[in-house]
C-alpha positions in Angstrom: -48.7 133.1 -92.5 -46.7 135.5 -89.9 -46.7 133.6 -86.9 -44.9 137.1 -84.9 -48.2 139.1 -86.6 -50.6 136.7 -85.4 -49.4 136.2 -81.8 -49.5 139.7 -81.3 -52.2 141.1 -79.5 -54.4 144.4 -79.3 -55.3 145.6 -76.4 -58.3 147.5 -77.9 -59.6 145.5 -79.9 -60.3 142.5 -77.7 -63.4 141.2 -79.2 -61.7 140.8 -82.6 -58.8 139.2 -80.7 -61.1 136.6 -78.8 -62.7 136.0 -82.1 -59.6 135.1 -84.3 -57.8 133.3 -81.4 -59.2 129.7 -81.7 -58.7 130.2 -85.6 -55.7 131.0 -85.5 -54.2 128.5 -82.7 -56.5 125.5 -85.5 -54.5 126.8 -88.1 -51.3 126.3 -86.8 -51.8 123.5 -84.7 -53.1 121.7 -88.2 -49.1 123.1 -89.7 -48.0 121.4 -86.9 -49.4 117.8 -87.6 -48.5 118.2 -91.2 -45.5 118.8 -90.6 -44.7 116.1 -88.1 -46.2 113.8 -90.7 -44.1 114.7 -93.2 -41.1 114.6 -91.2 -42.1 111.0 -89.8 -42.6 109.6 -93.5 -39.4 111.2 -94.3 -37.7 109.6 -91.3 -39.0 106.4 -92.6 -38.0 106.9 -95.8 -34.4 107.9 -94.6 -34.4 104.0 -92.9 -35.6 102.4 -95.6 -33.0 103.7 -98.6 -30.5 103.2 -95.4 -31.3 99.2 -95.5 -31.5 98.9 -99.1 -28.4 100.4 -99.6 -26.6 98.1 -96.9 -28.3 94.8 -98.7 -26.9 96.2 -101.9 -23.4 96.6 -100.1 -23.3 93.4 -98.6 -24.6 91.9 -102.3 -22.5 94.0 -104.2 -19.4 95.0 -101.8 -16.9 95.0 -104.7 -19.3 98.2 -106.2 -18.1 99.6 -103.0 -14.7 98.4 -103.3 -14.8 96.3 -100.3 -13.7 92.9 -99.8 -16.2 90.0 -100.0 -17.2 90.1 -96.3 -17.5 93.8 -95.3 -17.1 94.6 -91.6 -20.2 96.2 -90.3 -18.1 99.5 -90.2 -17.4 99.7 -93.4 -21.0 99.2 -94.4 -21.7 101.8 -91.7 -19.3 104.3 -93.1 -20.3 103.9 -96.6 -23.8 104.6 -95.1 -23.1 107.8 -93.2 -21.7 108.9 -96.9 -23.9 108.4 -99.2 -25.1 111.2 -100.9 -28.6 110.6 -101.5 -29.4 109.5 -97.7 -27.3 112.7 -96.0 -30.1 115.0 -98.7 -32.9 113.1 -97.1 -31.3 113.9 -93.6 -30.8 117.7 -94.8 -34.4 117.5 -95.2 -35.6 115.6 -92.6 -33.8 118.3 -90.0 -35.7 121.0 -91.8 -39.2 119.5 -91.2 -38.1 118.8 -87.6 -37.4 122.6 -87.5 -40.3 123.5 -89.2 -42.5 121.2 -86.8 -40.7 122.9 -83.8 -41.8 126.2 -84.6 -45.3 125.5 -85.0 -45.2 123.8 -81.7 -43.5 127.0 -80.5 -46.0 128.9 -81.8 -49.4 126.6 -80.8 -47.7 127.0 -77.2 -47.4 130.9 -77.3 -51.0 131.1 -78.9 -51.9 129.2 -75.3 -49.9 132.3 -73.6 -51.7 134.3 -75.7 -54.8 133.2 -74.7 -54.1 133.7 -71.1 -52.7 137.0 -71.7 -56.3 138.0 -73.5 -57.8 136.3 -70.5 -55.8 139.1 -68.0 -56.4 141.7 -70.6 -60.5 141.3 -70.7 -60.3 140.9 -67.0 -58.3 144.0 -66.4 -60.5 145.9 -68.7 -63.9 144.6 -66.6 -61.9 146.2 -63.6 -61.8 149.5 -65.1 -58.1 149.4 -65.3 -58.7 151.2 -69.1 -61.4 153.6 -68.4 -61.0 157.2 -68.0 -60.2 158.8 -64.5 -63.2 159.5 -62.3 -62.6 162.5 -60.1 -65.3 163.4 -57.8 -66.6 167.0 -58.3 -65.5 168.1 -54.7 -61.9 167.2 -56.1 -62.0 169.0 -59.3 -63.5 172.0 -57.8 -60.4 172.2 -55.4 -57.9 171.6 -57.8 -59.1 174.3 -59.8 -59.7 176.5 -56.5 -55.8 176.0 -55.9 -55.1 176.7 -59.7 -56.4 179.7 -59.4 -54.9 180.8 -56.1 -51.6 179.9 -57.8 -52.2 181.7 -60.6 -53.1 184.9 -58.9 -50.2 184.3 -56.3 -47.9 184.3 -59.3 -49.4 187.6 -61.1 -49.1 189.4 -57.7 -45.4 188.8 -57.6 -44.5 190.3 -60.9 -43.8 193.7 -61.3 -46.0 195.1 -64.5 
């Protein structure tokens, strides 16, 4: 999907527009929960390899060449190292950015909507439609048109 395609709008075709709109804010607002789902699970995920890996630290500190009673720092620092737990946090901030922009984009699709909202109104007003000059005008317009236009072939020498 092209978020930037679909948040664009056409100002003449309105109807369409009006028509795809709640589609369109479904669809990504349904991105959205997934995900924030998936970063959530991930999140959880993140915590629980964190506290298996400090019970196998403080079981096992001598894997971690650590003395027999590791200071919480040290099982903290090991932690903030590990490989496998800094890739689920890699991943974790790009669901969180992913999420973002759908929520970006759900909130534009409500400017959007208001934006359509003005546009339909606007077009109701007339603000689109063709100019309406009343015949009195364009008979003077083209009654000083003509004057001009005669004024000018009098002044040039033929």
């Amino acid at each position: 999907m092209d978020y930037k395609e679909d948040l664009k709008i056409d100002k003449y075709s309105l109807d369409e527009e009006w028509e795809h709109q709640p589609q369109i804010y479904m669809e990504y607002s349904q991105l959205q929960a997934e995900w924030e789902i998936k970063k959530d699970r991930l999140k959880d995920l993140i915590e629980i390899e964190k506290a298996q890996l400090e019970r196998d630290i403080r079981t096992y500190p001598e894997d971690y060449y650590l003395s027999p009673k590791p200071t919480n720092d040290a099982i903290k620092a090991i932690v903030n190292t590990d490989n496998k737990i800094n890739q689920l946090k890699r991943r974790y901030f790009h669901f969180l950015e992913k999420t973002k922009i759908y929520a970006a984009v759900t909130r534009t699709l409500d400017h959007k909507k208001k934006a359509l909202e003005n546009l339909v109104m606007l077009h109701l007003a007339g603000y689109y439609s063709q100019p309406n000059i009343i015949d009195k005008a364009k008979e003077n317009s083209r009654f000083d048109f003509k004057k001009k236009i005669n004024k000018m072939l009098s002044e040039k020498d033929y």
